[in-house]
Each structure stands twice: as structure tokens, then as C-alpha cells.
DRENMAR-792562 format. One record per residue: x, y, z of N, C-alpha, C in turn. Coordinates in steps of 0.001 Angstrom, whole numbers, plus 500000, padded with zeros to 6 digits. Example, Ala and Ser with C-alpha at 12.3 -4.5 7.8 and 13.67 -1.06 7.14 Angstrom:
! DRENMAR-792562
513190494310507800512300495500507800513200496700507800/512850497750507080513670498940507140512900500030507870/
//
This chain:
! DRENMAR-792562
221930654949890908222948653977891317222392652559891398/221015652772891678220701651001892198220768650203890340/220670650974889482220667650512888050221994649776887787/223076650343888496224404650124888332224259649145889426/223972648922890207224057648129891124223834647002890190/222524646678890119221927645399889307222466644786888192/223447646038887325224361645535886310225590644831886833/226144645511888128227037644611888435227354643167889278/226097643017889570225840642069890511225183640949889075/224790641111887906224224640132886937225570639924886179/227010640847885933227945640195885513228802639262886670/229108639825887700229664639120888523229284637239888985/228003637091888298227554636121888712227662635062887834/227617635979886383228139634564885540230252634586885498/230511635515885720232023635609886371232556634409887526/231182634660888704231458633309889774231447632008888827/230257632014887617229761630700887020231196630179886372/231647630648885608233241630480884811234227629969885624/234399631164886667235052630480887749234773628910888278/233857628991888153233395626957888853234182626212888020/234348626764887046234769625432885948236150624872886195/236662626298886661238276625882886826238462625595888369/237790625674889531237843625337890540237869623667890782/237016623317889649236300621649890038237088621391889065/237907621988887795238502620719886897239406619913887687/240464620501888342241781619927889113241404618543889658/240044618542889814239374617263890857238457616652890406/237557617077889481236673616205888800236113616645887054/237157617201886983237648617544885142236574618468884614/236061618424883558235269619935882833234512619098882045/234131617458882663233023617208881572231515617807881606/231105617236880105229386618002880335228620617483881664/229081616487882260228839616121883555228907617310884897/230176617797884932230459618822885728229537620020885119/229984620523883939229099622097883180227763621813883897/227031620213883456225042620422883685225429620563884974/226220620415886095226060620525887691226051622043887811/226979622491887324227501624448887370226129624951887390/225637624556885728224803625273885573223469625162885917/222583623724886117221597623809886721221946624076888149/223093623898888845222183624388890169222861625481890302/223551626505890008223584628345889731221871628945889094/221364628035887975220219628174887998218796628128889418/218976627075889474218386626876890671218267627676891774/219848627876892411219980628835893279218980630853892929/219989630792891708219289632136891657217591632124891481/217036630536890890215119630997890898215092630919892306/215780630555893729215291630292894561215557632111894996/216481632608894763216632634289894846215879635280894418/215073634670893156214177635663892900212771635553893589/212923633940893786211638633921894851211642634516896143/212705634103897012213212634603898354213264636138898241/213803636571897132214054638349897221212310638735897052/211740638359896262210459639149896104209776639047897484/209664638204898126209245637742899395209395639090900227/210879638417900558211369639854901469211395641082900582/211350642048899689211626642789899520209937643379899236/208971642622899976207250642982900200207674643351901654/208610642716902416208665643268903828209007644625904334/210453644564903126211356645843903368212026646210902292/210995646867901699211516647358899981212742648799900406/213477648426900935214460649503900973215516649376901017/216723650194900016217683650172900084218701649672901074/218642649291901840219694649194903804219654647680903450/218205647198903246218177645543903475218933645144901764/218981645646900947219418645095899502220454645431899792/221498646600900259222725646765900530223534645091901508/222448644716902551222821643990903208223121642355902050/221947642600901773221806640948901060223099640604900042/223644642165899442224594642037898520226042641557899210/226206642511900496227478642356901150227396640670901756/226656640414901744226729639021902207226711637965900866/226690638452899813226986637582898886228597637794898102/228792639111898740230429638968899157231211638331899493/230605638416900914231181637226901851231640635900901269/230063635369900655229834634353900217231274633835899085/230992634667898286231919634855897062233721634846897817/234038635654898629235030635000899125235343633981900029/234502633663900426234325631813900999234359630864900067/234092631490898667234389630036897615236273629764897451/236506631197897739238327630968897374239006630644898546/238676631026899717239224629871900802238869628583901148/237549628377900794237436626943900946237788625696899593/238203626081898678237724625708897334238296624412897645/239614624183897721240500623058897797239840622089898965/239476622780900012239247621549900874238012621185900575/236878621538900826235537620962900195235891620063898919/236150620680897648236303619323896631237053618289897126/238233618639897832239180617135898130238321616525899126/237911616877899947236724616091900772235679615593899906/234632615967899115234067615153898858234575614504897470/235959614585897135236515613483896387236806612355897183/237639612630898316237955611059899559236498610647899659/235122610858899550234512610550900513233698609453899428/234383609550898175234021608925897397232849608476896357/232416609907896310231174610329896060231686610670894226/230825609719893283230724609630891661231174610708891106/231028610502890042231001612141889229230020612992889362/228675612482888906227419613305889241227310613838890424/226987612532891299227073613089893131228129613985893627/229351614101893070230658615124893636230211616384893195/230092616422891573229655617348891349229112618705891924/227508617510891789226660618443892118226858618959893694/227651618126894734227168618548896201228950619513895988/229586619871895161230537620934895361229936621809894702/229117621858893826228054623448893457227241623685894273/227026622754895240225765623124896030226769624061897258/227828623332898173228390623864899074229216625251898373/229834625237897531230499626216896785230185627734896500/229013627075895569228493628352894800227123628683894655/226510627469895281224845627905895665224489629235896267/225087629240897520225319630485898558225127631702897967/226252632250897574226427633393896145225578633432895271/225599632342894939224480632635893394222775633083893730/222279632254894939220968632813895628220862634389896379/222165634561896903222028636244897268221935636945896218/222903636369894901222929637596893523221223637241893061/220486636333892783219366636204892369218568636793893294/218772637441894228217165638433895048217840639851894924/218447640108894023218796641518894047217753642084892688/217625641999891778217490642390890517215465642494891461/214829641378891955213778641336892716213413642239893609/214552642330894124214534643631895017214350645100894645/215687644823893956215502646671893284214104646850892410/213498645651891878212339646048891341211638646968892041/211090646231893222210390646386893817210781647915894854/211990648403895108212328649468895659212454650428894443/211987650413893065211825651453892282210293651580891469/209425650795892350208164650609892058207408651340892693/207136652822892080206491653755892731205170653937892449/204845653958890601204040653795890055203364652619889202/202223651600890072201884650842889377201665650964888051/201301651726887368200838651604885754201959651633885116/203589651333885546204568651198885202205516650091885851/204895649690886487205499648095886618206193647432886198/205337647125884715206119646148884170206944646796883376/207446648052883011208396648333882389209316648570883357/209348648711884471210333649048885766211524647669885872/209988646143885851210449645415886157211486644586885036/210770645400883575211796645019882480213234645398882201/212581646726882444214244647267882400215091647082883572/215271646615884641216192646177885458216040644560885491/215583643945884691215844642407884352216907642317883252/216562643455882401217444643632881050218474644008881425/218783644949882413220293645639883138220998644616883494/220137643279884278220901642303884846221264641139884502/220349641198883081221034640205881536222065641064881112/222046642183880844223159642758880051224179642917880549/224344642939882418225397642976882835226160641176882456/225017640347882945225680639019882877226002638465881428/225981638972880386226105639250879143228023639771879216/227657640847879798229221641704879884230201640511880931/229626640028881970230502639173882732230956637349882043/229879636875881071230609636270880655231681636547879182/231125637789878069232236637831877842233416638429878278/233881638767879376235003639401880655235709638114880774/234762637484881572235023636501882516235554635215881638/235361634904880514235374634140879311236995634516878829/236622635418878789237550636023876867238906636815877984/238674637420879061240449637779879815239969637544881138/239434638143882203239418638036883831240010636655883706/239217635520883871239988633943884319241107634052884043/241783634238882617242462633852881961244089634900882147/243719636097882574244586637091883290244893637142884691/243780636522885757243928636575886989243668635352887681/243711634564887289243472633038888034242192632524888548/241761631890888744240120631552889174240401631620890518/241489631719891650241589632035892805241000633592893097/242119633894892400242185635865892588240946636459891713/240350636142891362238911636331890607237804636532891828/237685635540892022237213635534893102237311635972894806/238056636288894826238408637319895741237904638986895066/238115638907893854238300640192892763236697641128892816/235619639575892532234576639440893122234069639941893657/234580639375894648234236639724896417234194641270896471/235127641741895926235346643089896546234700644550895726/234299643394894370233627644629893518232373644575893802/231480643311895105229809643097895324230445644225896450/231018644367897314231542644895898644231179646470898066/232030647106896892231610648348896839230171648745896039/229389647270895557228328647678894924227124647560896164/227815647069897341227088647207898219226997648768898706/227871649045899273228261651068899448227309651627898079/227228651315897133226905652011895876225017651958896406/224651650796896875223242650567896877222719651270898549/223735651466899701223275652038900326224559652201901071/225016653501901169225741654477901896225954654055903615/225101653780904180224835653520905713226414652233905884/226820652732907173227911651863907424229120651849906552/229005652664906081230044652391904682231640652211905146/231853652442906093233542652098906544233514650522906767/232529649517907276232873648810907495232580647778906044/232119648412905114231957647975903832233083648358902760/233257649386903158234702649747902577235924648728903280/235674648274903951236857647851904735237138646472904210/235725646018904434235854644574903855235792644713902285/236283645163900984236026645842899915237627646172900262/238273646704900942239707646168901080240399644843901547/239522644377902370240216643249902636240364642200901450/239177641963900542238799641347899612239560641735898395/240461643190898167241413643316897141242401642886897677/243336642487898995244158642140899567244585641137899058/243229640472899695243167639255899505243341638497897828/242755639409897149242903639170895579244616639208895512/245248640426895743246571641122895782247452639691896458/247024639017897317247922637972898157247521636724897423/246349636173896440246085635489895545247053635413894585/247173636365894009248005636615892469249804636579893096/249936637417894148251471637103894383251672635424894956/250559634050895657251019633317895683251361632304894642/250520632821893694250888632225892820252260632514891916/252924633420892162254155633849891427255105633295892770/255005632879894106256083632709894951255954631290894672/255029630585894277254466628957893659255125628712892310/255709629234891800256243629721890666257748629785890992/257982630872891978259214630492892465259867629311893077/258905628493893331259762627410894006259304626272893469/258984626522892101259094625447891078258017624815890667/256421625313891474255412624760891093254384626259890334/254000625919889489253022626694888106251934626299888625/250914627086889177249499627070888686248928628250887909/248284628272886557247614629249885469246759628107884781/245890629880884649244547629289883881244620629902882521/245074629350882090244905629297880190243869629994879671/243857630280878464242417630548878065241106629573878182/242005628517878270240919627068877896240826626421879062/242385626263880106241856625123881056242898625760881917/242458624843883137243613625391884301244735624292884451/246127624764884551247472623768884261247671623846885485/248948622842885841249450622646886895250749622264886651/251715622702886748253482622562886482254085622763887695/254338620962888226255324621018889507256404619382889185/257030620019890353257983618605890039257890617483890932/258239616135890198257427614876890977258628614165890275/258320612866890906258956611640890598258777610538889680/259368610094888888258985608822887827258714607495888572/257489606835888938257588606132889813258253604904889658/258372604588888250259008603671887664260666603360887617/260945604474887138262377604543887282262907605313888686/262255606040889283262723606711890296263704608102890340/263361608536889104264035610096888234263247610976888604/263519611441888608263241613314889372262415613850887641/261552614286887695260698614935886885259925615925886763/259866616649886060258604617804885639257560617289884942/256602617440885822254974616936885619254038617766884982/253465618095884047251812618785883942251095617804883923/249829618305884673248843618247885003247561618659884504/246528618671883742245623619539883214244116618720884028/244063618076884906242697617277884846242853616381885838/242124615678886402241563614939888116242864613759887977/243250613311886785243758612101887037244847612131886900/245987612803887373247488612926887597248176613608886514/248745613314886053249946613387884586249734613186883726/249656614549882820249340614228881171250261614700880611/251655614949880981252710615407880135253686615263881173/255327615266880932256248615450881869257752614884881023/258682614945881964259893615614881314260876615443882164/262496614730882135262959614413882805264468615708882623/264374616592883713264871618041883246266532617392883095/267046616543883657268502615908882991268549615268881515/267684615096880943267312614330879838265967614671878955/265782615966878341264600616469878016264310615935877114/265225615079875671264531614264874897264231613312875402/264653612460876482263675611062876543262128611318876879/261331609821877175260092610225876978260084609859878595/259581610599879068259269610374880531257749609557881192/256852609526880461255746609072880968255550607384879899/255381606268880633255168605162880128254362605240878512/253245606242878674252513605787877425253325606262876184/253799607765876460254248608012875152256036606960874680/255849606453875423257216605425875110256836604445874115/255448604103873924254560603472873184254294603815871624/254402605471871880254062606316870813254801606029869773/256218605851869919257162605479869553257779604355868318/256288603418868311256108602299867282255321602613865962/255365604299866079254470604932864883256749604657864182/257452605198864910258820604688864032258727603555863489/258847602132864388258631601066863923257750600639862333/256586601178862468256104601160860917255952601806860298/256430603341860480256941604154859713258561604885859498/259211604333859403260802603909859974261236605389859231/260890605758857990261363606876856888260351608004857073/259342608236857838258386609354857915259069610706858058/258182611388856529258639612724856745257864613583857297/256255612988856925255384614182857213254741613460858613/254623613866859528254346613591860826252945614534861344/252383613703862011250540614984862500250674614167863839/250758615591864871250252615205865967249226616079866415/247841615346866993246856616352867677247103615976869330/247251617342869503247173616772870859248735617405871534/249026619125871721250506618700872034251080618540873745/250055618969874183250695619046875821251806619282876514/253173618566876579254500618893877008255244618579875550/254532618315874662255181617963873281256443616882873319/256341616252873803257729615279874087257658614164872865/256371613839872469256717612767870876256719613966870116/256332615355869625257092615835868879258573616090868980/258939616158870219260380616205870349261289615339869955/260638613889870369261161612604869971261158612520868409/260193613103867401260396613013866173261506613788865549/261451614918866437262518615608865840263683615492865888/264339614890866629265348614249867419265781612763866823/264593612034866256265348611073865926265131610629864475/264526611645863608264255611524862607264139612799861692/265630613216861572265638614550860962265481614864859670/264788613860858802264130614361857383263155614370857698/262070614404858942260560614438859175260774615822859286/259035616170859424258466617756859417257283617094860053/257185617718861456256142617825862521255232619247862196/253570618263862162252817619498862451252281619082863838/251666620204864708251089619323865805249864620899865818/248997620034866501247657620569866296247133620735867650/247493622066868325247147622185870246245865623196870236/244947622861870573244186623973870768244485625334872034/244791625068872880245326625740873764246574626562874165/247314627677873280248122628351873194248855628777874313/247637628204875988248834628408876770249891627251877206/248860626308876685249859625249876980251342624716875987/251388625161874837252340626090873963253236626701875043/252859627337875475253605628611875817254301627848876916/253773627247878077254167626396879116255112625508878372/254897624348877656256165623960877004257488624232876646/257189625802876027258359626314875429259099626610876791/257987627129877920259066627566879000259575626386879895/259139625293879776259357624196881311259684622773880364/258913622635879600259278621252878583260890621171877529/261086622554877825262270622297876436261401621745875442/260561622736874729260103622875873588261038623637872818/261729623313871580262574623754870897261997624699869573/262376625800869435262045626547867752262640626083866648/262164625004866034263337624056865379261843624662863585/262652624588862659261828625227861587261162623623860348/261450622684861859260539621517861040259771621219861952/258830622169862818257701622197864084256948622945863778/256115622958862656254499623931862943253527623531863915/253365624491864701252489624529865650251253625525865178/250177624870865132249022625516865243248087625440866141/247748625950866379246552626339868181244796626696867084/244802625497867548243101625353866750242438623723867244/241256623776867340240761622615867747241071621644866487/241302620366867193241628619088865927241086618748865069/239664618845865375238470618555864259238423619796863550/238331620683863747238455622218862559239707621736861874/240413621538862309241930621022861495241884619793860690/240859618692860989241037617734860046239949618439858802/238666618559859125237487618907858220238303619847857335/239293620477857478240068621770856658241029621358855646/241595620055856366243199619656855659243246619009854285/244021619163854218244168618136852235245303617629852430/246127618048853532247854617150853431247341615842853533/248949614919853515248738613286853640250032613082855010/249736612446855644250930612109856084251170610664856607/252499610391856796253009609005857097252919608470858704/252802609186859208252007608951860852251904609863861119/250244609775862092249505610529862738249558609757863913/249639610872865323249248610502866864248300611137866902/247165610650867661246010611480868457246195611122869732/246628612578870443246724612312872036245982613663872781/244584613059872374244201614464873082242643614155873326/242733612573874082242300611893875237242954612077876781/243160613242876942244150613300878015243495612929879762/242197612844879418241888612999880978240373611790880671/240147610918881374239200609960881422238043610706882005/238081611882882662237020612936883667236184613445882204/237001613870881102236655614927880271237535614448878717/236410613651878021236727613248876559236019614212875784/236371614638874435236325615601873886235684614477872463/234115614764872783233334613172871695233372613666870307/233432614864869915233694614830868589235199614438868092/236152614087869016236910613276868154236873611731868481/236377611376869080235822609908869085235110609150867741/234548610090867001233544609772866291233992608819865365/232800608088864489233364607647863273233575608994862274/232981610245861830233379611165860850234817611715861523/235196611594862083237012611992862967237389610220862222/237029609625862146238018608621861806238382608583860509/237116609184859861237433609072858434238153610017857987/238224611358858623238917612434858830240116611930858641/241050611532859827242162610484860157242360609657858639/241951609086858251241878608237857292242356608666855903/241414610248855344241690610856854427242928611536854692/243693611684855756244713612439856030246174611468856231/245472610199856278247306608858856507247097608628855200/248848608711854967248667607935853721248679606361853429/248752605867852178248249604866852055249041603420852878/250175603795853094251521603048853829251901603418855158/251011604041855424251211605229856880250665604566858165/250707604686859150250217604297860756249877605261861569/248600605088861916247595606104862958247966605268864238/248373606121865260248128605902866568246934606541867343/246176605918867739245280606491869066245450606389870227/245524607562871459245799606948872651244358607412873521/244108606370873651243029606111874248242932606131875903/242138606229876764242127606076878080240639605781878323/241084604199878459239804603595878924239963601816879892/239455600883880136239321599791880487239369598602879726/239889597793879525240065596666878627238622595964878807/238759595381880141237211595060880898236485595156881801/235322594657882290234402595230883233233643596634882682/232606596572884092231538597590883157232400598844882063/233732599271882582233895600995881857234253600139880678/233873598505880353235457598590879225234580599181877749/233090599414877460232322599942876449232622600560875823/233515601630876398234079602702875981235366601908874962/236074601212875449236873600550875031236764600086873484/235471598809873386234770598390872993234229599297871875/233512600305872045233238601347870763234176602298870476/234959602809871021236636603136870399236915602068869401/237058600908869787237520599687868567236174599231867454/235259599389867803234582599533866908234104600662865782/234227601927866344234446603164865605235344602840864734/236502602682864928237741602952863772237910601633863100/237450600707863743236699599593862670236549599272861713/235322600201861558234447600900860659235324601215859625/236153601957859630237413602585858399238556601969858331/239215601606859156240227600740859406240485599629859369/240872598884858079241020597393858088241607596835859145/242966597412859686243342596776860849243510598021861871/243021597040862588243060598346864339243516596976865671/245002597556865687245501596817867247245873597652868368/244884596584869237244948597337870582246247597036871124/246905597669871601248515598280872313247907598376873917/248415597621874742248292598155876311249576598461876514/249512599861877361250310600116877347250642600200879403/250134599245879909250182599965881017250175597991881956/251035597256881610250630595764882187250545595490883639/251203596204884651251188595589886019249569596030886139/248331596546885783247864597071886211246375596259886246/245083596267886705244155595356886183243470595928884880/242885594963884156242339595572883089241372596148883054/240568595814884337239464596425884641239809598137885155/240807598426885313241093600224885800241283600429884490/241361601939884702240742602300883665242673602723883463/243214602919881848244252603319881982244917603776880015/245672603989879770246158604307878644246079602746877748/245194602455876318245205601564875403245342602203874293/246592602305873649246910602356871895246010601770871085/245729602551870031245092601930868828245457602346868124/246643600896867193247682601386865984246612600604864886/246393601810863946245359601524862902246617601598861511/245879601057860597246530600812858772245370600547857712/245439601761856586244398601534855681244782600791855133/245677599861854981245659598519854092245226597325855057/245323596520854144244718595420855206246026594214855091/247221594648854173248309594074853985248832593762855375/249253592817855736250134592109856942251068593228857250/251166593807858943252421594578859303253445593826860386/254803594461859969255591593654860957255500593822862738/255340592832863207255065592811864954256333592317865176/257348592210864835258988592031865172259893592813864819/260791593363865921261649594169865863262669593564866577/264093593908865763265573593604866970265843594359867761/265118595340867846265485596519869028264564595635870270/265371595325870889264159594748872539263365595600872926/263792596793873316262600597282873779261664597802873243/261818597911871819260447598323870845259468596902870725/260313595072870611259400594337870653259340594443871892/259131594434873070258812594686874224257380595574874138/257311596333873831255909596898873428255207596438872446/255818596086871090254699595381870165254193593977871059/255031593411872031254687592630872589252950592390873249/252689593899873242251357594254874180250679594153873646/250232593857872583249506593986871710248050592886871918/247097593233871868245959592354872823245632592046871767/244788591195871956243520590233870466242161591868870792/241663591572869585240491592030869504239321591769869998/238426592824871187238051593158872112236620592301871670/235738591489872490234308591094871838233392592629872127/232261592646870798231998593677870655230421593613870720/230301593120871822229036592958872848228571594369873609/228087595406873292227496596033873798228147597473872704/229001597106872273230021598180871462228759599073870528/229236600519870686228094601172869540229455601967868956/228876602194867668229515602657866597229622604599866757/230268605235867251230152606318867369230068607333866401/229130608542866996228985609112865461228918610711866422/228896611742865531228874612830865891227279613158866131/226613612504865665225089612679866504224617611765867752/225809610632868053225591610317868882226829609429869877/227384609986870360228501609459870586228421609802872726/227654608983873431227562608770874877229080608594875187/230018609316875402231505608936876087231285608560877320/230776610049878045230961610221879154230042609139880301/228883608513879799228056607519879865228720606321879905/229430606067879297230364605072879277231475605069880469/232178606051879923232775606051881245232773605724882776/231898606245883054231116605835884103230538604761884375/230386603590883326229959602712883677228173602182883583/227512603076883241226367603177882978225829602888881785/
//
């Protein structure tokens, strides 16, 4: 049994690790910023477990004390799902960076857990170490049990657990499968290990139904295959309309929907989107990456019924969320494909008459291979020659973040005879960081910036001069610092 023990305590742990990701996106997004925090200090924790376990397990190489160390990393493990929300929102108020938040919510979080699971595999060594002249194969093969389990837990924990049971109820799920691998490693006490090993499926069991009574009363939380969503209803602060919001990431609203009016565009930027009509007035073939609540594919379809929308979502649940809460329509001029954007451009040979890229959605977590200059040229080989690329960007006009800014406009530069920056966001300072258009044209022929519709020149109106390109680097897929930027550094 203790073999089985060690297998299940090495998947469960990269199971907790997965779990982190979706705990901390809601509050400080899924950049490689957050991942190096997960993972060096889950690392950390567990070398400090194999040190700490070998220690003690020279004191008391016996089953009773490894039973103990496990049930308490139970514990542990369900202390990450009751506390999860308040610890990150605390040290988000307290105003602590990306790095610094990070790392001190892996430390309070999931350090705990991860150092009890790292003195187990140490332990059982050492409690099946009868015969020195076999040592080191003792100590191999239950290192290998507890790679191969954590092998089995991330592809579980990866490929369905998150993605079937929520990163709440996971963790509770957790909890209750260390609880009986505790009973499994030593028998002694076992009612009150069994007990808590029920409380901890309960608790899973009262996880998964709040989220369906959260559901009932109009707010969605699910974890996708890819990311964790959030579908509740909020207000347009602008107009003061009652709305359906998603959420995917730390910084509010990346999609939404005004449920009296499902074709208009509800969120300021994609109202912007909108001037891909303006200079493409007759577009049939339409590319959007990026679909989220799909509302400019909706808008294309809706107001331009000889177009044919492709849109390019990597995330199939957020598809699926659309169709159910966005009034996403099955209309047979909407191909939807669920594949990352860059596999989709490097693949394509179509041409089309405007392209949107909106799948900059979160300033926490930019996705740098489409930043690049080879994504632009991508973009490039794919508009046609009379056609208009939109980019929606989320960055700073000026002050330290505006770099980012700055090599966005210099990237597409590079390929793009003309690239105008679009703000789309004016009461606001330029120095915050916020939604900037970049309407690009492979000709370098003059385009019209006047329209009789007011409120379309009302937006070409925004249109900024070109950014000085003092510190600007040219982005490339071998080297493209986003997240560095971002930040200000």
C-alpha cells in the first residue's frame, strides 16, 4: 500500500499545481510571470519536503508519523479552497506588483501542501529500507512511483479534472483523496480520517452544487479547458444599461452584451471595431482572431450580409458560453474554428478584406507570439491588397508602460506602410493603461478619415499622430519581452 500511497500523493500535487493557475488568474491573470511563481516556489516547497521528510523520517521511520504528515497536507489542500478568494484579494488591495502578489499568494496558498506532499516519497523511502545493499533501488523505485504518479496527475488534472470539476471542487476533491491515502498508509485512527475524507467530499459535493445555484441566479463561474470564465450581470457604466459581462482575467470585461439589444456592441472598444466597415464598406471575406462574446462577429453579420465571417477562438468553451449567454447565432456565414491564431495564420492561404485581432484581452497575460513581427507578416499575407487590419491592443499611450505601446507600433511598422493609432478610450489618462486600435493598410495610398455618419467620424476622430519611437524594439518571436514591458521595467 505505501507504493500506492506515494503514487497518489505525486499526482495530486501537480493536480494542486494546475489548480494555482486558475485560482490566481481571476486576480492576477496566467502570465509567465504568475506560471515562474507556481512553479518555482511548488518547487521549492517540495526540496524543502524532501529535506524536512528525510530528517524526520531518521527519527521515526514509521508508518503512524507518514500517515500523519499526509492528513495534514489534506488539511492543507482544503485550506487553499476556503481561503482562495480572500488571501489573493488581500494581497491585491495591499498593492503588492505582479511578481510580489504572485509569489506571496504561492507562498500563503500552496507552499503548505506542496512541502507536506514533498516529505512523503522521503519517508516511505526510508520506512521500506530494510536492506542496505538495496537502497538505492528502493529509493529509485518509489521516486519513479512518485514521478509517474505526478505524470498521471498532470495529464488528469490538465486534459479533464480542472476542466470537469472547477478548480474550487478539485480541490476539496484533493483533500479527500490525501485523507484516504492517509488510512491507506496507516490504519490507526481511521474513523477520524475517514471522517474528514467525508467531510472533504462534502465539501467538494457543496463546491460543484454552488456553482450551479451561481448559475441559477445569473452568475457563471467554469473552467474551460484553457482558462477560467466568469458570466454575470453588470452595468454599462456609460450608458447606464443593464448588461451581461464576461470576464476571463484581473482586469474587468472582455466581452458583454446588452440582453435587450444583443446586436449592439456593448463595450466601448469594440464600437471602434466597427471602422474596419468604414474602409471596408463591401467586405465579404471577414477574419476575426480572437472570439470571446463574439459581438463584432455578430455586428458583421448583421450589417453586412454578403460577408462570410471566419473567427479563430482557441478556447471551445468560450464558444460554447457565447452560444448560451451572448446570442451567438448558427448563421451558415460563421465558421468557427477553435485553434490557436498563429497555427491558423502559418496554415492559411485565404485573403481577406478585414481582419480584427482581439485576442489582447487582458494586459495581466499577452499571448507574445502574436505580437511579433512574423504574426504581422502573417496578417499581411492574409489582407488583401485594399483590405484593413485592425489591432486591439491594450497598452499606455505614455509614461513608463507606454514601450509596449511604442513596439506594438513599431512591429507592424515594419510591414505596414500605414499603421494609425485609434484611442479608443478619451476621458481617461494616457498614461493608464487601456484599449489603443491599430488600423493598418498594405498600401501606402491615402485612406479616407471622413465619414457623414457622426458617430463613425467621432471615432476616426481619435486617431493619434505617431508615437516617438525612443526605446521601441522591434518584436520578434525570439524575442519579444511583453510582459517586461508591461510592467514598466
Amino acid at each position: 500500500m505505501l507504493e500506492v500511497v506515494v503514487f497518489l500523493c505525486g499526482a495530486v500535487v501537480m493536480v494542486i499545481e494546475l489548480a494555482a493557475t486558475r485560482v490566481l488568474a481571476p486576480f492576477l491573470g496566467t502570465s509567465t510571470v504568475v506560471w515562474t511563481s507556481i512553479i518555482g516556489v511548488i518547487l521549492g516547497a517540495l526540496s524543502l519536503g524532501y529535506w524536512w521528510g528525510g530528517r524526520l523520517a531518521d527519527r521515526h521511520p514509521n508508518p503512524k508519523a507518514l500517515s500523519l504528515i499526509i492528513l495534514g497536507a489534506a488539511v492543507c489542500t482544503a485550506l487553499i479552497g476556503f481561503s482562495r478568494s480572500f488571501v489573493v484579494e488581500m494581497i491585491q488591495a495591499s498593492g503588492a506588483g505582479l511578481h510580489a502578489g504572485s509569489l506571496q499568494a504561492v507562498l500563503l496558498l500552496f507552499a503548505p501542501a506542496a512541502t507536506l506532499l514533498g516529505m512523503v516519497a522521503p519517508f516511505a523511502a526510508r520506512i521500506r529500507m530494510t536492506d542496505p545493499e538495496r537502497a538505492g533501488s528502493t529509493v529509485g523505485r518509489l521516486y519513479a512511483l512518485s514521478t509517474m504518479g505526478s505524470i498521471v496527475g498532470t495529464f488528469a488534472g490538465g486534459f479533464f479534472l480542472i476542466a470537469w470539476f472547477g478548480s474550487a471542487a478539485i480541490l476539496f476533491l484533493m483533500a479527500g483523496v490525501l485523507a484516504l491515502a492517509s488510512i491507506l498508509c496507516h490504519v490507526g485512527s481511521w474513523p477520524l480520517k475517514a471522517g474528514l475524507a467525508g467531510v472533504f467530499v462534502a465539501l467538494y459535493l457543496l463546491a460543484a452544487s454552488d456553482a450551479r445555484s451561481l448559475a441559477a441566479s445569473g452568475i457563471v463561474d467554469v473552467d474551460t479547458p484553457y482558462q477560467r470564465v466568469l458570466v454575470y450581470p453588470s452595468r454599462d457604466f456609460t450608458t447606464g444599461r443593464d448588461m451581461l459581462a464576461m470576464s476571463t482575467g484581473p482586469e474587468g470585461v472582455q466581452g458583454g452584451v446588452y440582453p435587450d439589444d444583443p446586436q449592439a456592441l456593448a463595450l466601448n472598444y469594440t464600437r471602434y471595431l466597427t471602422l474596419a466597415s468604414h474602409f471596408a464598406p463591401d467586405m465579404r471575406r471577414v477574419l476575426v482572431l480572437g472570439g470571446g462574446a463574439y459581438a463584432f462577429p455578430k455586428y458583421v453579420l448583421g450589417k453586412h450580409p454578403q460577408a462570410r465571417v471566419d473567427v479563430v477562438e482557441l478556447d471551445p468553451g468560450i464558444t460554447e458560453l457565447a452560444r448560451a449567454h451572448f446570442f451567438l447565432p448558427d448563421d451558415p456565414r460563421l465558421n468557427v474554428r477553435h485553434e490557436d491564431a498563429r497555427t491558423f495564420l502559418n496554415a492559411n492561404t485565404g485573403r481577406y478584406d478585414a481582419i480584427v485581432v482581439d485576442v489582447f484581452n487582458s494586459h495581466a497575460s499577452i499571448p507574445f507570439h502574436l505580437a511579433t513581427l512574423e504574426t504581422a507578416r502573417r496578417l499581411a499575407a492574409a489582407l488583401d491588397d485594399d483590405g484593413v487590419l485592425l489591432v486591439n491592443t491594450i497598452t499606455a499611450l505614455e509614461g513608463p508602460r507606454s514601450r509596449l505601446y511604442k513596439s506594438f507600433y513599431a512591429t507592424y511598422a515594419r510591414v505596414f506602410p500605414q499603421v494609425h493609432p485609434v484611442r479608443t478610450w478619451s476621458p481617461g489618462l494616457k498614461t493608464d493603461m487601456q484599449n489603443v486600435l491599430l488600423v493598418c493598410f498594405k498600401s501606402p495610398a491615402p485612406r479616407p478619415w471622413i465619414s457623414p455618419d457622426e458617430s463613425a467620424q467621432a471615432r476616426l476622430d481619435q486617431r493619434q499622430p505617431a508615437p516617438e519611437l525612443d526605446g521601441a524594439l522591434v518584436l520578434t518571436d525570439d524575442y519579444a519581452p511583453v510582459e517586461r514591458y508591461l510592467t514598466g521595467w
